[in-house]
C-alpha positions as a printed Julia matrix, in Angstrom:
92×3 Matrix{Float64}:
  53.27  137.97   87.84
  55.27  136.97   85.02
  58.68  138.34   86.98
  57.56  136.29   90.0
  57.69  133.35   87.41
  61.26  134.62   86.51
  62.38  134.48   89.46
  61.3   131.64   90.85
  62.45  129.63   87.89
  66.19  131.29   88.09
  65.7   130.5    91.99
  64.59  126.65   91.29
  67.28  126.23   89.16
  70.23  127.53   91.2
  68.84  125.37   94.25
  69.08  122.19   92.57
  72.36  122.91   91.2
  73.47  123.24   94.63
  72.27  120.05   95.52
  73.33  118.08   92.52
  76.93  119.62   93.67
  76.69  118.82   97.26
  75.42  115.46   96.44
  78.47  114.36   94.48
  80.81  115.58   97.26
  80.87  113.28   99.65
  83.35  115.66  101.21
  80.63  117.71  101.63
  78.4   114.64  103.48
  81.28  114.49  106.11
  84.65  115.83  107.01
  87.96  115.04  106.03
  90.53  113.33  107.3
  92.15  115.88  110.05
  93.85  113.1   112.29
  96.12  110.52  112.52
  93.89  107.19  112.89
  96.62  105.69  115.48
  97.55  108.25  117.55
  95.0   111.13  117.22
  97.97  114.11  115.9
  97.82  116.15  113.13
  98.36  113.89  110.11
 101.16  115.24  107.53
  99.7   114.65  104.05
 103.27  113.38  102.55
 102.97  110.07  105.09
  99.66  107.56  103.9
  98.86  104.61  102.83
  96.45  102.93  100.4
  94.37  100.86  101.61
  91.1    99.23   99.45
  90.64  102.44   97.69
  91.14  105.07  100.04
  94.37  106.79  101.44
  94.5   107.24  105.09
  96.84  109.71  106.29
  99.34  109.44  109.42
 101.32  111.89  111.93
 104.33  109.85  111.75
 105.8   106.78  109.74
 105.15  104.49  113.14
 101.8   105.22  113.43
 101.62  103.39  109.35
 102.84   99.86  111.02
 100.43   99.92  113.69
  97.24  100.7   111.26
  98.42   98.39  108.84
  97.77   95.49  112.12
  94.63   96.2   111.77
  93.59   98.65  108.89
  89.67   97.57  108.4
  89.4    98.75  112.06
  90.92  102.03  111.81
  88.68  102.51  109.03
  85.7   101.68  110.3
  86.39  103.88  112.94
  87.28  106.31  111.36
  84.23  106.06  109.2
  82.17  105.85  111.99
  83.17  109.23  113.16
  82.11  111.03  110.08
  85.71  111.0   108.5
  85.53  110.58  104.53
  88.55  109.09  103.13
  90.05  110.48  100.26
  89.73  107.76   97.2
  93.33  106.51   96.02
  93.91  108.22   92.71
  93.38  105.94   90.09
  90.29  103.66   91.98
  87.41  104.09   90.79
C-alpha cells in the first residue's frame, strides 16, 4: 500500500508539471506561424515585421507592404486560425 502511495505521488507530481509547462507555452495552445499572412507561401524567417508585440513572418519583402495596409486584419486572421505569433523580443 505504501508503494501505491509512492507512486501515485511521483505520478501526481510529474502530471502537473506537465501542465504547468504546457500552460506557459502558448506555442503549445496553438501552432506557429508556418505561412505567409498575404500570400499563403512558406514564410522565410529572415523577412518580418513587428507589429504591437508580435513578429509576423512573410514569403517575400512584397507581401510586408501589403500586410502593413492592413496589419490588425492579418492578425486577426491569422489568430483566428489558431496561429500564435511569436512575441517581439524585448515586449513584454
Amino acid at each position: 500500500m505504501k508503494r501505491f502511495f509512492s507512486v501515485f505521488a511521483v505520478l501526481l507530481v510529474v502530471v502537473f508539471a506537465a501542465v504547468t509547462v504546457l500552460a506557459a507555452d502558448p506555442a503549445a495552445q496553438g501552432k506557429a506561424q508556418t505561412t505567409c499572412p498575404v500570400l499563403a507561401g512558406k514564410i522565410d524567417k529572415s523577412l518580418y515585421t513587428d507589429y504591437e508585440g508580435k513578429r509576423v513572418y512573410f514569403c517575400c519583402a512584397s507581401c510586408k507592404d501589403d500586410f502593413m495596409k492592413d496589419p490588425g486584419g492579418y492578425i486577426k486572421k491569422m489568430e483566428d486560425q489558431g496561429v500564435v505569433l511569436e512575441k517581439t523580443p524585448g515586449a513584454k
